[in-house]
Every structure is written in structure tokens, then in C-alpha cells.
N, C-alpha and C positions, 0 to 999 in steps of 0.2 A: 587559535584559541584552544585550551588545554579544555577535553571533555568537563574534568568535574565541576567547571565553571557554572556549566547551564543543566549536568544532567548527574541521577545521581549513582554512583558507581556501579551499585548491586547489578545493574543492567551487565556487568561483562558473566556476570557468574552464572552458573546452570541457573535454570529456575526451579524454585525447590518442588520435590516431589514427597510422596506420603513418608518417607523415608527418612525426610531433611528435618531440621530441629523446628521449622515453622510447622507447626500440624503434625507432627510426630505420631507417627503410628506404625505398629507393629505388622507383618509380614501378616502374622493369625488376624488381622483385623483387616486387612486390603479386602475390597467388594472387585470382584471378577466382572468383566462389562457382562457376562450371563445373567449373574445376578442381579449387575444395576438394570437391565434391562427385566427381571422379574420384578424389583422392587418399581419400576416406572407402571408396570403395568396395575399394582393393586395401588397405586394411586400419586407418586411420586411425579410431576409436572404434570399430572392431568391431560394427556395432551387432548384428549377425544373432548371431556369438557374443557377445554380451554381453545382448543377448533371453533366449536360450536357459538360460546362467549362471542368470538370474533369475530365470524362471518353474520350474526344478528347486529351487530353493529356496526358493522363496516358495508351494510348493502348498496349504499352509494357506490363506493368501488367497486364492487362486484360486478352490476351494472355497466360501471365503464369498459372494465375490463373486457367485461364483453361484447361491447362495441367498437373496441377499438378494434380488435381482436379481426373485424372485417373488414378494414382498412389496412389496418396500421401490419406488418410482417410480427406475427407472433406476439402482435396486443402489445410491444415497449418497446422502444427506442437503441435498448444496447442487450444482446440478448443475455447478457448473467443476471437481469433485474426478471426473468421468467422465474428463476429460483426461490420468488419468496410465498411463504409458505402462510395460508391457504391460496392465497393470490396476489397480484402488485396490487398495492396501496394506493390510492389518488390522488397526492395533496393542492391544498390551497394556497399557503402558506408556511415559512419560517421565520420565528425570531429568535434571534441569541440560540439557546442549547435546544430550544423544542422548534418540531413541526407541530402540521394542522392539516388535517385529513378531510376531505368531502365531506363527511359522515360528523363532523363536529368533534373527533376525539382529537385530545391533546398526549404528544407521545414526547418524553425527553429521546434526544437523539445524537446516538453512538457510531454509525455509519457516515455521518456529514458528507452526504454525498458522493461515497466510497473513498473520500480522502479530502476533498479539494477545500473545504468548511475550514481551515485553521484557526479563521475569527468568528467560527459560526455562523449564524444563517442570518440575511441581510443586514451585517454592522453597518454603524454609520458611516464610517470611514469611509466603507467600499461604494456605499448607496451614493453619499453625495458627489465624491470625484466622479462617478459612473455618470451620474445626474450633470453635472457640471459638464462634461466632456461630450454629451447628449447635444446640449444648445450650438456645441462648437460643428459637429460632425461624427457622422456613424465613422466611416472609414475613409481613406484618402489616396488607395490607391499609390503613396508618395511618402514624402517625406516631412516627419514633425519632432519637435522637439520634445517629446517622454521617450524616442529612440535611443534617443547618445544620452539620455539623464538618468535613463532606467540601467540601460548597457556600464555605464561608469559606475553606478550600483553596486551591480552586481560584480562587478571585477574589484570593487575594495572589499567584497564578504567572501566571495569563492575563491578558497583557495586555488584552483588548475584554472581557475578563468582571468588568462588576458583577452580573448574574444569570444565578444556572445553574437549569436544569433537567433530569432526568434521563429513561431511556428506556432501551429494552434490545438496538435495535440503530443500527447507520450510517444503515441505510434509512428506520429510524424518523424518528430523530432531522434527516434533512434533509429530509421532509417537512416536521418542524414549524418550522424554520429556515424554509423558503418559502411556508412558510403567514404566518409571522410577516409577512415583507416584503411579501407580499398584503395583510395587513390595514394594516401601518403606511403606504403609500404609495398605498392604495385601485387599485393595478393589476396584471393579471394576467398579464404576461408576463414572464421569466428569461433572462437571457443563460448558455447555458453552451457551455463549447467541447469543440471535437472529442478524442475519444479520452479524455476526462476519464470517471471512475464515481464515481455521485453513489446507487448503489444500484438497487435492481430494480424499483424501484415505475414503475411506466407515466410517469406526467411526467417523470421524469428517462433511463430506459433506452433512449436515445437519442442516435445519433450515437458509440458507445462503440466500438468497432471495425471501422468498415466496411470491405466490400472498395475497392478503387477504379473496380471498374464502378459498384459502390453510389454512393460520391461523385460518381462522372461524371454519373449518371442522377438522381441526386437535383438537382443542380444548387443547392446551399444548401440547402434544404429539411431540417428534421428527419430523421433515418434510424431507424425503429423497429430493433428487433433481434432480434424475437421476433415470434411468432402475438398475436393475443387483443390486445393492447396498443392504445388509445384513441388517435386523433388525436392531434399534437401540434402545436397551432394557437398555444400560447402557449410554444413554445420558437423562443430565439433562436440560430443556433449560430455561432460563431465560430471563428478557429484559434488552438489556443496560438505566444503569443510573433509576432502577429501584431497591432501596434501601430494600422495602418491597419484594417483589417478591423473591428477593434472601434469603434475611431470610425465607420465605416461603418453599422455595427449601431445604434449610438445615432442615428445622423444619420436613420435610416430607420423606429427604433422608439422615439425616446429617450423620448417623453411614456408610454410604455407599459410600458417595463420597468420589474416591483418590484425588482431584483435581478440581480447577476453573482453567479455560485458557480464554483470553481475548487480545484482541487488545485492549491496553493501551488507545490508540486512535483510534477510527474506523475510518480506513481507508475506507476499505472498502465497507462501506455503507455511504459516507457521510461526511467522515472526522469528526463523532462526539467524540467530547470531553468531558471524563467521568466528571459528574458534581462535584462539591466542597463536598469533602470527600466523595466521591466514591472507589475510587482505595483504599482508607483508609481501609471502613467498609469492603472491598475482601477482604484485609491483615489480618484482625482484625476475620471475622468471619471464614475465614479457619483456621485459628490457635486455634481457641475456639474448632472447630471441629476435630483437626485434622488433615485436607487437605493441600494441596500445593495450591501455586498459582504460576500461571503459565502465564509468558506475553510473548504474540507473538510479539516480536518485528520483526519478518520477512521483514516488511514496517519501521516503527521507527527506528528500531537501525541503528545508525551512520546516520540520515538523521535527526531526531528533535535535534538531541544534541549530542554529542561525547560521551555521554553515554547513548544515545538512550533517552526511555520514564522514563528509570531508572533514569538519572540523568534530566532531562525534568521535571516532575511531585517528583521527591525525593521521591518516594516511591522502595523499595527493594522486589523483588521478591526471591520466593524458586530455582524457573530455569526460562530461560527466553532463546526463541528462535532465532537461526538470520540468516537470507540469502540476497537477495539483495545486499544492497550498502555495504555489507563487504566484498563483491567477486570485486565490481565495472563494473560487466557483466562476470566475469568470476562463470562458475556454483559453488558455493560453501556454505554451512550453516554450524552452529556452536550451539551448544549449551549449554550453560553459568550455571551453581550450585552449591548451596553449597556443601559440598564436603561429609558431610553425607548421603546425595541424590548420587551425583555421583559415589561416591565409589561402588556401587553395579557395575558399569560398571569395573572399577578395580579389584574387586573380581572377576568378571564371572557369578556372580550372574544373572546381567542379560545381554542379546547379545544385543553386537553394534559391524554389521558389515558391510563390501563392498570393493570391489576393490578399490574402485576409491579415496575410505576415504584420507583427508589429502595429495592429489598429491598434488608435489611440484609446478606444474602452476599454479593451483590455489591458492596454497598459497600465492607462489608468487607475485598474483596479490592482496591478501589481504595484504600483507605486504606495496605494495607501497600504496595501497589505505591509509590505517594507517600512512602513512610515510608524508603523504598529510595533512591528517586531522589532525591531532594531533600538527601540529605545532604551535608553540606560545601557547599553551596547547590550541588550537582546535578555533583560532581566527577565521578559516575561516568563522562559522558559522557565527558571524557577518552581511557578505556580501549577504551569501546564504539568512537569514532572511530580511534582507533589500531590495534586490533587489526579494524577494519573494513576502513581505508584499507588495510594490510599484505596482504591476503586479496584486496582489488577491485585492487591493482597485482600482487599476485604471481600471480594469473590471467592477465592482460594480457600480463605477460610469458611467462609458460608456453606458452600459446595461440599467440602472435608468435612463438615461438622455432621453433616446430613447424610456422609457415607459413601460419599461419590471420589472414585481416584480423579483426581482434578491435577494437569498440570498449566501454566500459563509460560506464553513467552514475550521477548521484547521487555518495554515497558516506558511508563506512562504516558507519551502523546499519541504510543500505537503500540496496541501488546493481540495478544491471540490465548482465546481460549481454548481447553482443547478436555476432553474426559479420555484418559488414556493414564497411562501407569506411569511413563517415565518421560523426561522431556529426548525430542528429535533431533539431532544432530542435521541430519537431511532429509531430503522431503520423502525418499522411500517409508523413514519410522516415523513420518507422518500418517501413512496409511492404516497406523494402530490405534489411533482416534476414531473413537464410537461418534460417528457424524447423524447416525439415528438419533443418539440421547441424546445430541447439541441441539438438534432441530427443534428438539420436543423445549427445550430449554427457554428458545428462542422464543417458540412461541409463545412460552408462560409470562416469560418478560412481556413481550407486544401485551398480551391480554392486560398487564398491569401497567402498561401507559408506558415501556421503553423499549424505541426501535433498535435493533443490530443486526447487522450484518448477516446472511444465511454462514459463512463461512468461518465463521470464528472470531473475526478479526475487530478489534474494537479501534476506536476513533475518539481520540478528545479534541476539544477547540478550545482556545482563550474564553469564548462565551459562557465553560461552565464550570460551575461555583460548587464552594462547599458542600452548598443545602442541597442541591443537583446530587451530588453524590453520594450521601446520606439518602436521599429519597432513590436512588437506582439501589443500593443497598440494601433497604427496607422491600423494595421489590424484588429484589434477588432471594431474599427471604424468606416473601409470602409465596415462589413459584418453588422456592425446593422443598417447601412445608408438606 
């Protein structure tokens, strides 16, 4: 399926800066982050009153938080939800585009659960198959039929998928992806690049955000990111959107690497977009060598196009990962290959296993999600871009109007905001992103009733509507006022 079907083109081009004919402004007129940080301070997002706003109303959470706090390891359940600022939230509920908080506030919401919301937060779709599949049985240990109905699915949408295999996270599911190319190519090293996340497990949790002392002292070298974590002797790291560097990589490790992995689109560093025949020269030079190529679509898939980055960008990978918006919030990953690749998992050759693999609730919930998207052969995307693009340019301008160098990237079902001067190529000229003013930014939003992300990174779902977006607008507004 040809991209401009489901998405709309501007998404391949830079995204524009103060420079570009949208928001047009003169070099004498750019605000220096010095200054945007003097202009925050005599009253620009308010953040000190807009702190205070928050924590008066949210004292139920507060509360929690500090109870859980004596049980629970560091008060939440996945430690990047310690990040939100003045503390994690509590909620009671979600419907369609908004949550519902302890404390009785109602927030529209742009995080959807850091991705997995595609149809927002409990559609009926997903509620009743879930409900339905409830009476029949939790799990089974065994085998039922949304296995082979869901699997046959997904092999007429994904392009590289003649076999799927199931699992019940990201993290899972790209171990077994690079276990695959271990065993198919008999070698044990991976190229993956900088600022890419390929999940938490030790071989991959590397090189994900460093500082730039980190970079300088590393000198190429893998970068752990944590305590406890294992050697990383068979990773290879490279830069996104950095053509030479990766032939560098092969020139020095080619007989060795099983495997390149990459976020098609870096979500998350940035929402950058690999440059014009990029994705190409991966395809191109793992196959000269040998290797697989391996795309994480964990974030893409079913979110840029109904067949993820695959049908998005028209390039075809060897395996290609998926979690998130193919659950629609229910826990569940998949993993998509050719079938000379996969077969080793058919033979026994190599282990893929878990209790939990393929439960029918989750299937379930994949199934209605598919049941959703796929209609009219996957029209909805249309609306999700549209009312996405509307939302990541009418920020642009809002932010610009009020003096702020504002760039954005991606766009519409997942773009990234960012206060810096020019758009990042890779995730190093991400680190010129003023993540102090975003904070304060964020917080002005929550104060005004719309959750996001600490990180930058926005989130649409089929749940929200035009007036949705208009009213986050009108809130984007009143916090740069």
C-alpha cells in the first residue's frame, strides 16, 4: 500500500523551523533558549504558579503516591512514570480521548498510555470482545482458535510477515527477534543506533540516551544506562540517518553482525525521520552482508499506517516487531517474518516460550482493534492524520507567535515537540532541546486539563475529535499567554 494513501506526504520533509515559510521569522528576531528562559521566568508558563494550581487539586494523588511509595519500588510500576512532574497522577478511569483522576479532574489525553490507546481509552469494541472472551476463559495454557485467525491477519496486512509469533511484551518480543538472527546467520553481534529503544533487557539497553560527556568518554563504545547490566561486547552502535558510519560498522564488523534493528522512525528520541534512502542503504547493506534487518515497530506499527513503517516508508524488512496499538492497551507483542527466519521457532530449533503467549483476552482485544482499523481498507487513518497534522502545526504556530523557537517532528498519530532552533537529524542534536522550558510547558497544559507526556512526544487515538482539538489549542494558548 503506497504511503500517500493513509498519510499525508509533508511528513517526509524537514519539519519547518523559524526559518521555513510557515512562521517566517528573521534571524534579528529568533529568542536565544537564555532568553526564552528569562521571558519563562517574568511570567511565560508560570511554572511556580502553575506547580502550586496543581498540587491543590490533585491531593488525592499526592497522598497515594506516598503510600505506595512504601510498598510499591519507587511509588509506579515502570520506572519512566517517576518522571512526571510535580508527581504521578492517580487515575480512576478513561473514556474515548480523556482520563479521570482521584481528585475528580478531567484531563484530555495525549500520552494514551505511552502509545498502546490507538482507539483510546476503553472503546467498545475492545471492552466487549474482552467481556465476551471473560465468560469463555482467562488463559488456556493451549490452544484456540483467535491463534491461527489473528496470525492469518496479520500476514495479509504485514508486509515481511509470512509467520507470526506471539508474546506479551516489546521487550519480549525483540529478544526473540535477535535470538532469531543469532541462530539464522550463526553470529552474535547487532548493529543498533544511538538513542534508539529496543526495550530494558541488558543487550539492547544501550546507548539510549546519553549524556554528551557520556558520548565523548565512551568514544563509540556501547553506553550502559543502568547499574547491574552485563557487558555489551556484541553491540554494534551506530548514528541514526548516518549513511557512512554504518558502512563503517560493517567494514569493521560485517562477518559478525546477525542483524541491524532500528526504529523505522525514532520515536523515541525525537520523532526523527530516517533521511531519503536511508531505510534503503539498511535493506541494501545487510543483505550484501548477510544480516537481517530488523524494524521495531513496537511504536509504528498500526499507528503510522495500517501497515506500520512497512507499508509507511515501502520498505520490507526480514522480522519486524510489534506491541502497543496491536493490543489497543491490552499487554500483548507479536512478531512478524519471513518464514525461513521463522521456521527455526517451528522446528524447536530455537525457544519461544510463556504462559501467557497468545491468551485469548488479548487476542481478543487485538482482533477488535484490527476489526476497527482495517475498515474501508484502513480509511480511518485519514482522520487520525488530519486531525493529528491540525494539532502538531497549530502548536507550531501558537508557540512561534509568543516567541518561542519551537520545532516539531513525525506527524499526526505521533509527532514530538521540541523548543530548540533547528530540527535533529539524530538523537546527539537532540540534546539542543531546552527540556527545562518543555517541562514548564507541560505543566501549564496539565494545569489547563491536557495530560502529555514528560518527553516530548504526543499521542493521537481514533477517539479524538475535532472539538478535542480545538480545546487542546485553546489550552495551548492560555499556558503560552
Amino acid at each position: 500500500m503506497a504511503r500517500q494513501e493513509a498519510c499525508p506526504p509533508d511528513f517526509f520533509t524537514p519539519p519547518l523551523s523559524l526559518n521555513s515559510q510557515a512562521g517566517e521569522m528573521d534571524r534579528s528576531n529568533e529568542v536565544s533558549l537564555e532568553s526564552m528562559r528569562d521571558q519563562l521566568v517574568t511570567g511565560n508558563f508560570n511554572p511556580e504558579h502553575r506547580e502550586e494550581s496543581i498540587r491543590n487539586k490533585t491531593q488525592q494523588s499526592l497522598k497515594r503516591f506516598q503510600r505506595a511509595q512504601e510498598s510499591l519500588a519507587g511509588g509506579v510500576s515502570s520506572g519512566l512514570r517517576r518522571s512526571a512532574h510535580p508527581y504521578p497522577l492517580y487515575f480512576k478511569r478513561g473514556s474515548g480521548s480523556r482520563v479521570f483522576d482521584v481528585d475528580g479532574n478531567v484531563y484530555l489525553d495525549y500520552g494514551l498510555g505511552w502509545g498502546p490507546l490507538i482507539l483510546g481509552h476503553a472503546p467498545a469494541e475492545i471492552t466487549q470482545a474482552i467481556a465476551s472472551q471473560l465468560h469463555r476463559g482467562l488463559t488456556f495454557g493451549a490452544q484456540h482458535d483467535l491463534e491461527f485467525e489473528l496470525s492469518e491477519r496479520l500476514t495479509r496486512i504485514i508486509p515481511c510477515a509470512e509467520r507470526i509469533c506471539f508474546a506479551n511484551s516489546g521487550t519480549e518480543i525483540v529478544q526473540l527477534a535477535l535470538r532469531l538472527a543469532r541462530a539464522f546467520t550463526g553470529r552474535q553481534k547487532f548493529l543498533k543506533f544511538e538513542g534508539h529503544y529496543h526495550g530494558w533487557a541488558d543487550s539492547v539497553l544501550v546507548s539510549y540516551h546519553p549524556t554528551l560527556a557520556e558520548i565523548n568518554a565512551a568514544r563509540g563504545a556501547p553506553i550502559p544506562v543502568a547499574l547491574g547490566q552485563r557487558p555489551h561486547d556484541n553491540v554494534v552502535i551506530a548514528g541514526w540517518n548516518d549513511f557512512a558510519g554504518v558502512e563503517r560498522a560493517f567494514g569493521r564488523h560485517g562477518t559478525e553482525i546477525s542483524a541491524v534493528i532500528c526504529e523505522p522512525l525514532l520515536c523515541n528520541s525525537g520523532c526523527i525521520p530516517p533521511e531519503p534512502g536511508f531505510l534503503e542503504m539498511l535493506q541494501e547493506t545487510s543483505r550484501k552482508h548477510g544480516a537481517l534487518l530488523i524494524f521495531d515497530e513496537v511504536i509504528t506499527g498500526f499507528r503510522l499506517h495500517l501497515q506500520g513503517a512497512q507499508g509507511f516508508y515501502e520498505i520490507t524488512p526480514d522480522l519486524a516487531t510489534y506491541a502497543k496499538a496491536i493490543g489497543g492497551g491490552a499487554p500483548l507483542s507479536a512478531l512478524a517474518g519471513k518464514a525461513k527466519v521463522m521456521d527455526l521457532i517451528a522446528s524447536g530449533k530455537v525457544v519461544h516460550a510463556g504462559s501467557l503467549n497468545g491468551n485469548p483476552l488479548c487476542l481478543s482485544a487485538a482482533k477488535a482493534v484490527l476489526d476497527v482499523l482495517c475498515r474501508n481498507e484502513g480509511a480511518v487513518y485519514a482522520d487520525l492524520w488530519r486531525r493529528g497534522e491540525r494539532l502538531r502545526k497549530g502548536l507550531e504556530g501558537i508557540l512561534r507567535t509568543h516567541g518561542f523557537n519551537i520545532i516539531t517532528a513525525g506527524g499526526g498519530p505521533v509527532f514530538q515537540l521540541s523548543f530548540m532552533e533547528k530540527p535533529a537529524r539524530n538523537y546527539r542534536e537532540t540534546l539542543a532541546a531546552d527540556k527545562w522550558l518543555y517541562s514548564n510547558f507541560a505543566l501549564a497544559l496539565l494545569d489547563e486539563g491536557v495530560l502529555v507526556l514528560p518527553d516530548g512526544r504526543w499521542y493521537l487515538s481514533t477517539a479524538h475529535n475535532d472539538e478535542d482539538i480545538d480545546t487542546t489549542l485553546a489550552a495551548a494558548e492560555r499556558a503560552a499567554a
